[in-house]
Biopython code that builds the backbone (N, CA, C, O; Angstrom):
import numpy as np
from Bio.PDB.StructureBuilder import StructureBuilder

atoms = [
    (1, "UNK", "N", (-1.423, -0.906, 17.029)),
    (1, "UNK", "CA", (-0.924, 0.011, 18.019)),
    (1, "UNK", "C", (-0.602, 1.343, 17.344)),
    (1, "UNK", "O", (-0.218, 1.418, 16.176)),
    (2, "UNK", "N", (-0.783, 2.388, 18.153)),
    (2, "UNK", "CA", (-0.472, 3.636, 17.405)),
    (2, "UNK", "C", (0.614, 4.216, 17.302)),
    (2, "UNK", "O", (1.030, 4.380, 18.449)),
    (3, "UNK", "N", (1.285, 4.605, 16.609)),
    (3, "UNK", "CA", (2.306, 5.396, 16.388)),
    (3, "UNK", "C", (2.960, 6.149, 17.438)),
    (3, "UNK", "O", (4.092, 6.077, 17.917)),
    (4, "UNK", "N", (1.718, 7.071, 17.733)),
    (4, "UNK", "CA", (1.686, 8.466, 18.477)),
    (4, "UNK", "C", (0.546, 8.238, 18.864)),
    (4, "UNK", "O", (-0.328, 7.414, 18.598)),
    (5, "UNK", "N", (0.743, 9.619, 19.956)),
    (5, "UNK", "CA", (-1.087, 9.606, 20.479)),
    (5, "UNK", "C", (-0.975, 10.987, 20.771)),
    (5, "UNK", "O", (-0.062, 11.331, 21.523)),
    (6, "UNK", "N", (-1.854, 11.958, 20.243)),
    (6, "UNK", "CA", (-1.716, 13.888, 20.714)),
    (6, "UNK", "C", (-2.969, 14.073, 21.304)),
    (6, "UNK", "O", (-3.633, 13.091, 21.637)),
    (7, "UNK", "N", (-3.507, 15.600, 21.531)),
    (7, "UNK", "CA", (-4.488, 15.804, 22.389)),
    (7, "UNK", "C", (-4.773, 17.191, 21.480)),
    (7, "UNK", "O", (-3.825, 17.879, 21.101)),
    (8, "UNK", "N", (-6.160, 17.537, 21.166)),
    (8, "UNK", "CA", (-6.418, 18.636, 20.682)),
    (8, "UNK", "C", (-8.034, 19.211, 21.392)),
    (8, "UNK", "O", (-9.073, 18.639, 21.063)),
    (9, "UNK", "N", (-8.036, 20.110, 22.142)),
    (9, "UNK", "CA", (-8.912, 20.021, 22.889)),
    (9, "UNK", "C", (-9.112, 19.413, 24.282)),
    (9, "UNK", "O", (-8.461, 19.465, 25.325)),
    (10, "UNK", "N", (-10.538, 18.669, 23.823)),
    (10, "UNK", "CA", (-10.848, 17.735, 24.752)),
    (10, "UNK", "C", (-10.608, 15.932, 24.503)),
    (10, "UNK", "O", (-10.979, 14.911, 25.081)),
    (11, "UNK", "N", (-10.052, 16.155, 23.704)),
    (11, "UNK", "CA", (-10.356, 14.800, 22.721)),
    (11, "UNK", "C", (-8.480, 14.349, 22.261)),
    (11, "UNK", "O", (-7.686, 15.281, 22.135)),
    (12, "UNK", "N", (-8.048, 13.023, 22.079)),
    (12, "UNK", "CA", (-7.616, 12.072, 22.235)),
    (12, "UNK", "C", (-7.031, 11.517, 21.259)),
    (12, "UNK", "O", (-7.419, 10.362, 21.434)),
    (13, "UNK", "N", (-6.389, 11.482, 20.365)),
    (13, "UNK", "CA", (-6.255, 10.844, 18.752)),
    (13, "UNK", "C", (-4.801, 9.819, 18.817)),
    (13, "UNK", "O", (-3.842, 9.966, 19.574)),
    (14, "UNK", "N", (-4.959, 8.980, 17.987)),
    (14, "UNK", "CA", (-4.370, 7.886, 17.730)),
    (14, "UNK", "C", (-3.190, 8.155, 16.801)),
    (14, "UNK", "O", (-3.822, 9.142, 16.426)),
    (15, "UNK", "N", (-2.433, 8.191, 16.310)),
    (15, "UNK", "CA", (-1.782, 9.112, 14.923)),
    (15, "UNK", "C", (-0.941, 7.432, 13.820)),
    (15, "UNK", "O", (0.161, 7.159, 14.298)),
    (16, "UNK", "N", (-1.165, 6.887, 13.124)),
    (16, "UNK", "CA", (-0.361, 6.404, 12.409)),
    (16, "UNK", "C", (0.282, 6.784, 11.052)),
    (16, "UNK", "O", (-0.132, 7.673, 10.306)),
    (17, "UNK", "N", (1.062, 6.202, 10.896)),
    (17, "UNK", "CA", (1.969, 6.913, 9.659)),
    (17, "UNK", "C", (2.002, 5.951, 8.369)),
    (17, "UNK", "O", (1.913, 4.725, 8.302)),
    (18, "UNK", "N", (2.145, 6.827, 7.468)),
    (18, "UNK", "CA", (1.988, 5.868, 6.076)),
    (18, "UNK", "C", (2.532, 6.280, 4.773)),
    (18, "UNK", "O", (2.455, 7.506, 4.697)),
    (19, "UNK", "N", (3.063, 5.752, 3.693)),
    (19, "UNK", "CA", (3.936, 6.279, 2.977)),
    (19, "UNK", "C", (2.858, 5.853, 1.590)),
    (19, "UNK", "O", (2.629, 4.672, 1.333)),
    (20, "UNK", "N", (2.352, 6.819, 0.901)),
    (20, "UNK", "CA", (1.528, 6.467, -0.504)),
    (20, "UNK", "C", (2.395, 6.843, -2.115)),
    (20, "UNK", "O", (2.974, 7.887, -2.414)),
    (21, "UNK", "N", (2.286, 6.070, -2.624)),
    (21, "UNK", "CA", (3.019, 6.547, -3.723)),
    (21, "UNK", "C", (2.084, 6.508, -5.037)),
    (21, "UNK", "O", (1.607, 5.416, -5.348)),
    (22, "UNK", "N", (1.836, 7.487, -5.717)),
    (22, "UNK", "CA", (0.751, 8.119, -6.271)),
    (22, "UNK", "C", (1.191, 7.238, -7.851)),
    (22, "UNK", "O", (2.380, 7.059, -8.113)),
    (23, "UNK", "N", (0.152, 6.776, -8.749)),
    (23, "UNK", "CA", (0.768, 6.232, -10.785)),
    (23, "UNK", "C", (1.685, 7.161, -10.919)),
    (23, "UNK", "O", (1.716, 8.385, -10.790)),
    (24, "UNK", "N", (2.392, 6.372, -11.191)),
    (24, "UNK", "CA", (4.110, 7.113, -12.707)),
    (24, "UNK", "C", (4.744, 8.163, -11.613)),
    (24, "UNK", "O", (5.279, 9.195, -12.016)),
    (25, "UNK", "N", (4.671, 7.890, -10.364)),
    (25, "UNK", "CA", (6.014, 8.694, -9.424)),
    (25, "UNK", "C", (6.674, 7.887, -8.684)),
    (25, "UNK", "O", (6.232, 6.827, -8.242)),
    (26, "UNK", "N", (7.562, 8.248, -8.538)),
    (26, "UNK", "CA", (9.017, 7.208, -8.131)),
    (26, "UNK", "C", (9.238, 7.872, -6.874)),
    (26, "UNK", "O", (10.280, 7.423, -6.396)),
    (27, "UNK", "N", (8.721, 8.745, -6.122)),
    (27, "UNK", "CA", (8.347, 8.957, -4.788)),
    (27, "UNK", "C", (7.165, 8.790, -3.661)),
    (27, "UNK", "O", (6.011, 9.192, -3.810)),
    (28, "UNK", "N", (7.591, 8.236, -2.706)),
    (28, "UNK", "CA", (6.450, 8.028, -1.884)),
    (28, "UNK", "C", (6.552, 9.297, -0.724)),
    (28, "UNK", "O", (7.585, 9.906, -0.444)),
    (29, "UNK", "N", (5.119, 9.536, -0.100)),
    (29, "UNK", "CA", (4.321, 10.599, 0.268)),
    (29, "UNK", "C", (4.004, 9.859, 1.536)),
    (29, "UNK", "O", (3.500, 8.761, 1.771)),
    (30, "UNK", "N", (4.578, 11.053, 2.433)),
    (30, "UNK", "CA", (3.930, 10.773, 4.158)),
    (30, "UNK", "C", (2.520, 10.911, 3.843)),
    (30, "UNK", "O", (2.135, 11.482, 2.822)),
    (31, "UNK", "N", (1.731, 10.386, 4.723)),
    (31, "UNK", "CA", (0.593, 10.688, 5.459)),
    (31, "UNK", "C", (0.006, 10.015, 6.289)),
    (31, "UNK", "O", (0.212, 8.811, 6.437)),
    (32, "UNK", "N", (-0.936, 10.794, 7.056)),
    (32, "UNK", "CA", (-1.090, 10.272, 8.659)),
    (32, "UNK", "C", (-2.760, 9.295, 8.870)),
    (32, "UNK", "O", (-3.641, 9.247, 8.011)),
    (33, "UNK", "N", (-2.774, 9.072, 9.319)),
    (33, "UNK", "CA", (-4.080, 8.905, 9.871)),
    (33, "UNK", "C", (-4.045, 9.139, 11.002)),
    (33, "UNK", "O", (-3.161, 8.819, 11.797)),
    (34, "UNK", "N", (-5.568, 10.065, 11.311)),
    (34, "UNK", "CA", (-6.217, 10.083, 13.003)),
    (34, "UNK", "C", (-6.785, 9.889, 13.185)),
    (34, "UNK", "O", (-7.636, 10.428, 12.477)),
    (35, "UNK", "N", (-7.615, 8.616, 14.615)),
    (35, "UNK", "CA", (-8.536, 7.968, 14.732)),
    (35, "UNK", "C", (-8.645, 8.209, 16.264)),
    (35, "UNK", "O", (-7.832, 7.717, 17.047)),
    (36, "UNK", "N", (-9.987, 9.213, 16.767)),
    (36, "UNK", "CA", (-10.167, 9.543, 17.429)),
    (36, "UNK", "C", (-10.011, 8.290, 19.142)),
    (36, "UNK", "O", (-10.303, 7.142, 18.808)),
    (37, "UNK", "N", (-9.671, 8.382, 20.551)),
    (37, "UNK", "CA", (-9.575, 7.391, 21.101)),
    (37, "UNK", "C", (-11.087, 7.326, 21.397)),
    (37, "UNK", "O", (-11.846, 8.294, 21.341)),
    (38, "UNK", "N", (-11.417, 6.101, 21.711)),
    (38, "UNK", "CA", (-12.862, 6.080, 22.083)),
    (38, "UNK", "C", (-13.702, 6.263, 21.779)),
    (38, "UNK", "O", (-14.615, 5.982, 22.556)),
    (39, "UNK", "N", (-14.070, 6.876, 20.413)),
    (39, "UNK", "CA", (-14.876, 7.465, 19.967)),
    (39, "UNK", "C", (-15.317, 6.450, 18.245)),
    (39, "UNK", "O", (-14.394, 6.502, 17.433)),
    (40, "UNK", "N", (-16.368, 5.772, 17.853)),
    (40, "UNK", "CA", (-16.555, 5.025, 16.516)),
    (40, "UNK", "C", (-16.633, 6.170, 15.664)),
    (40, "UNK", "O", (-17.759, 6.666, 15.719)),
    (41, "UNK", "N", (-15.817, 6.800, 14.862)),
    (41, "UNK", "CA", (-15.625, 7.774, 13.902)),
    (41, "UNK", "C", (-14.499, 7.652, 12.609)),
    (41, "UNK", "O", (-13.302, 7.496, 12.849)),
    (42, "UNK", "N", (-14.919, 7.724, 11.513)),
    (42, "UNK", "CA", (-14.183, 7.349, 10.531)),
    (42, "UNK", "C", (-12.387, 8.113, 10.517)),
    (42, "UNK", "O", (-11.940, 9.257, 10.601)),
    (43, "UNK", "N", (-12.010, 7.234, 10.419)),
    (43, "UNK", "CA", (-10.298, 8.049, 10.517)),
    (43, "UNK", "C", (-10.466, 9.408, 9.826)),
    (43, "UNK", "O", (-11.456, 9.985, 9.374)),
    (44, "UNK", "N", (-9.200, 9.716, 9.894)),
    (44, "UNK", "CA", (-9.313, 11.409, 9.099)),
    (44, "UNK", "C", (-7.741, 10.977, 8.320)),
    (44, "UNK", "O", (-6.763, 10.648, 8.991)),
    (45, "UNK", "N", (-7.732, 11.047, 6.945)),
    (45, "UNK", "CA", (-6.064, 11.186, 6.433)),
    (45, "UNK", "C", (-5.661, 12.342, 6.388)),
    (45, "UNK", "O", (-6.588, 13.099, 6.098)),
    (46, "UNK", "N", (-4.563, 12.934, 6.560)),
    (46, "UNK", "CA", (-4.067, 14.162, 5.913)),
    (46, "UNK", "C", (-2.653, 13.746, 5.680)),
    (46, "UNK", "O", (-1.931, 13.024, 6.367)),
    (47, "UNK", "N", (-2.414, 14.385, 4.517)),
    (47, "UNK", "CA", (-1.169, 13.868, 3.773)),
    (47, "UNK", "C", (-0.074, 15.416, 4.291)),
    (47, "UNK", "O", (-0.295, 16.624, 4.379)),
    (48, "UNK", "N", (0.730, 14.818, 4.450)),
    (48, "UNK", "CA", (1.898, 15.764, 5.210)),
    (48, "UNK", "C", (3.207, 16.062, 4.082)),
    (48, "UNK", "O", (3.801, 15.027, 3.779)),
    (49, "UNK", "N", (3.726, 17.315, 3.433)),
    (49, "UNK", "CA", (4.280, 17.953, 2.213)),
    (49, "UNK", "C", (5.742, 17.190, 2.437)),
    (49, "UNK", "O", (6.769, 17.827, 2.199)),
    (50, "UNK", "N", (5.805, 16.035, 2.824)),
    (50, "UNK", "CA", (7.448, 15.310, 2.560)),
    (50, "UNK", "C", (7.439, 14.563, 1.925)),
    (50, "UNK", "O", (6.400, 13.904, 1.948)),
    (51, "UNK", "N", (8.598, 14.086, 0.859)),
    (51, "UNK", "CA", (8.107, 12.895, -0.334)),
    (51, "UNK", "C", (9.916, 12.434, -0.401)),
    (51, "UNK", "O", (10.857, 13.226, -0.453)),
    (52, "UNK", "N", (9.968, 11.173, -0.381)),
    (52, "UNK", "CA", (10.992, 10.698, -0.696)),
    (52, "UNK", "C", (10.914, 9.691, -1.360)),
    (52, "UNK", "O", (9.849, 9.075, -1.400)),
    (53, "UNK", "N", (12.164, 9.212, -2.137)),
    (53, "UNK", "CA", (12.553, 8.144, -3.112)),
    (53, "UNK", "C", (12.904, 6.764, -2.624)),
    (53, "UNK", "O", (12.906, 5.755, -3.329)),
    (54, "UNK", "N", (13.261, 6.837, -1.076)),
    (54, "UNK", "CA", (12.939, 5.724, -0.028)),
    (54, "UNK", "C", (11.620, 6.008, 0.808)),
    (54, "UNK", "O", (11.061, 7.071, 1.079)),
    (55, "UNK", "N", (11.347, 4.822, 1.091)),
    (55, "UNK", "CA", (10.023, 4.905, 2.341)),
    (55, "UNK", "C", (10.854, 4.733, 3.837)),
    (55, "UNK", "O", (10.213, 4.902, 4.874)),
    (56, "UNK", "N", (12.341, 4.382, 3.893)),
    (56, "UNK", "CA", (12.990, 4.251, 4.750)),
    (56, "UNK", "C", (13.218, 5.820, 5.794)),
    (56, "UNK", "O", (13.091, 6.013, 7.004)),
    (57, "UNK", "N", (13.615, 6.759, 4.604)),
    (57, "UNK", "CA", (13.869, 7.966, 4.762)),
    (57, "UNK", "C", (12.755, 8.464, 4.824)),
    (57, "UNK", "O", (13.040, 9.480, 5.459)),
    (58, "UNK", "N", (11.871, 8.514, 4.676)),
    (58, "UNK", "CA", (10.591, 9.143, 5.153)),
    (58, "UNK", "C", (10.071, 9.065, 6.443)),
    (58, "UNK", "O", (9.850, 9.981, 7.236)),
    (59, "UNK", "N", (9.847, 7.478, 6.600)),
    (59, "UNK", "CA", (9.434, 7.091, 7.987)),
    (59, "UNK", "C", (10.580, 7.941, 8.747)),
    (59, "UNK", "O", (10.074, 8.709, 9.565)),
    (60, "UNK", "N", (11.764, 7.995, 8.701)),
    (60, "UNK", "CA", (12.654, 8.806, 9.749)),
    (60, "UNK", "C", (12.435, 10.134, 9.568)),
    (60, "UNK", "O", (12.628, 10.758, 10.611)),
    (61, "UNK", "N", (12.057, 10.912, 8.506)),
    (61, "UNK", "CA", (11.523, 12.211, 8.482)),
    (61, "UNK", "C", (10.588, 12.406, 9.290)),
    (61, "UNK", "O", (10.701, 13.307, 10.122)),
    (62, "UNK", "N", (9.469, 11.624, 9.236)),
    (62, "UNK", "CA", (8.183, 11.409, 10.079)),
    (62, "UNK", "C", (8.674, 11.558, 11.775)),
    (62, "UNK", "O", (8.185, 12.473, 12.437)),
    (63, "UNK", "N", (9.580, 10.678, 12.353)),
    (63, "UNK", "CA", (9.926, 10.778, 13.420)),
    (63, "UNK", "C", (10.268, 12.020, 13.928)),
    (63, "UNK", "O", (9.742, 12.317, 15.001)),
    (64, "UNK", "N", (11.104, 12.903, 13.362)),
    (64, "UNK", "CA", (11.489, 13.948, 13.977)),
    (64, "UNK", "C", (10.193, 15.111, 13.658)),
    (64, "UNK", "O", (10.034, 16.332, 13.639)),
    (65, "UNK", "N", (9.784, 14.452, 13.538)),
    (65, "UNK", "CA", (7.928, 16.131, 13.644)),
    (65, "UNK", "C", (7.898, 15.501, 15.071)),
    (65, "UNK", "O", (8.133, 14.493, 15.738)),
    (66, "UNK", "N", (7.525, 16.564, 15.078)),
    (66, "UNK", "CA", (6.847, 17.083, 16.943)),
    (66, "UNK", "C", (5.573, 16.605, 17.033)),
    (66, "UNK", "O", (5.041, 16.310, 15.963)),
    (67, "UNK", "N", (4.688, 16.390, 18.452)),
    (67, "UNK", "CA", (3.646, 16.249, 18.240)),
    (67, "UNK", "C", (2.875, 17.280, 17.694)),
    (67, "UNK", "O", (1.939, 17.206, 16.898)),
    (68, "UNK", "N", (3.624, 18.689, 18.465)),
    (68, "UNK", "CA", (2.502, 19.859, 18.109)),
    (68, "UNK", "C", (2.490, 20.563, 16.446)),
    (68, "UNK", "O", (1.802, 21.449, 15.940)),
    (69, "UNK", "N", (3.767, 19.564, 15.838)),
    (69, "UNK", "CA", (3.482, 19.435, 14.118)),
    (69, "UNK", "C", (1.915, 18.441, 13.580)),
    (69, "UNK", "O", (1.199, 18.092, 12.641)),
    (70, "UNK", "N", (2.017, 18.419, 14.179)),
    (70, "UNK", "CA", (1.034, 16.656, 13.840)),
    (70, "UNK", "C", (-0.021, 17.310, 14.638)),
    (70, "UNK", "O", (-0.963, 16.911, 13.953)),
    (71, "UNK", "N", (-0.512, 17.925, 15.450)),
    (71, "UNK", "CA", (-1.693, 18.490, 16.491)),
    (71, "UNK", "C", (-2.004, 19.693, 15.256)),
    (71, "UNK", "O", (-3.150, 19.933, 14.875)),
    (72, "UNK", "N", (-1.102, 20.211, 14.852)),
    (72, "UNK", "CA", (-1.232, 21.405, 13.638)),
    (72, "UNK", "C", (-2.116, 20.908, 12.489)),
    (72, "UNK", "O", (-3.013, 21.537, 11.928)),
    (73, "UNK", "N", (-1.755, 19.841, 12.279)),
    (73, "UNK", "CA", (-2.462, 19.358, 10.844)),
    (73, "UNK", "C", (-3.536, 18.690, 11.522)),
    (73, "UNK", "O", (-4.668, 19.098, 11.262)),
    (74, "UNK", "N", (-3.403, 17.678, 12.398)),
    (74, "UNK", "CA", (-4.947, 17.555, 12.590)),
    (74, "UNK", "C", (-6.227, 18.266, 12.415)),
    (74, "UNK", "O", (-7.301, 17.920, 11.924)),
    (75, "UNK", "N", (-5.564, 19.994, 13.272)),
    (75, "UNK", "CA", (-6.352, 20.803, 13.122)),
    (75, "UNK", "C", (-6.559, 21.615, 11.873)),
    (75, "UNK", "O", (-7.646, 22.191, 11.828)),
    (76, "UNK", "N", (-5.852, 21.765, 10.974)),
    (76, "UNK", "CA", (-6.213, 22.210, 9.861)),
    (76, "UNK", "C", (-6.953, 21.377, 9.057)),
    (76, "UNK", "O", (-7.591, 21.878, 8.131)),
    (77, "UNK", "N", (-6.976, 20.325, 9.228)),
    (77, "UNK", "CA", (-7.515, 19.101, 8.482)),
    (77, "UNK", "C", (-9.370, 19.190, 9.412)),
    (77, "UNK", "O", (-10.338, 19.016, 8.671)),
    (78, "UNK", "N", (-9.547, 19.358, 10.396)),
    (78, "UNK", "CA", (-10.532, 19.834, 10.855)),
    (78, "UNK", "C", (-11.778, 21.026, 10.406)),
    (78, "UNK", "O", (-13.008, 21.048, 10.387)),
    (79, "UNK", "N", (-11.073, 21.617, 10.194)),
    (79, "UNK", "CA", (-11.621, 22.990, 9.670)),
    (79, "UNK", "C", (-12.427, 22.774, 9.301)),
    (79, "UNK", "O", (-13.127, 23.648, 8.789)),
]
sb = StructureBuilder()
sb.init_structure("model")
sb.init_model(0)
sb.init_chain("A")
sb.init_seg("    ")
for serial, (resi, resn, name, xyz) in enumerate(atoms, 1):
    if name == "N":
        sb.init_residue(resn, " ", resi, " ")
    sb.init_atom(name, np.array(xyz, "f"), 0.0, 1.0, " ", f" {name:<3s}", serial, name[0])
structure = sb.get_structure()
């Protein structure tokens, strides 16, 4: 099930959230996936500039973005 769901255009996206934590850092890193609705197309990641030392506190960072934060990066991630 998705997270979120935004609209950019004409088109429909799925949004889930995910916390990556990169060798030898002791912080984990938002990032999203978007998977178009309806459409067989490979997800898109874009990693979003918040990093915390919990994944607890992140996921709640994550919550308070807007959709039209998250419609922003989709689209830059588009380009």
């Amino acid at each position: 099930m998705a997270w979120r769901v935004v609209e950019l255009g004409d088109r429909r996206w799925n949004v889930f959230v995910a916390a990556e934590r990169r060798a030898n850092s002791p912080a984990w890193s938002l990032v999203f996936s978007f998977r178009s609705v309806g459409e067989r197309r490979p997800s898109l990641w874009a990693a979003y500039p918040i990093s915390s030392a919990s994944k607890a506190a992140l996921f709640a960072q994550a919550e308070r973005l807007s959709d039209d934060t998250l419609t922003a990066l989709l689209a830059e991630h588009l380009k």
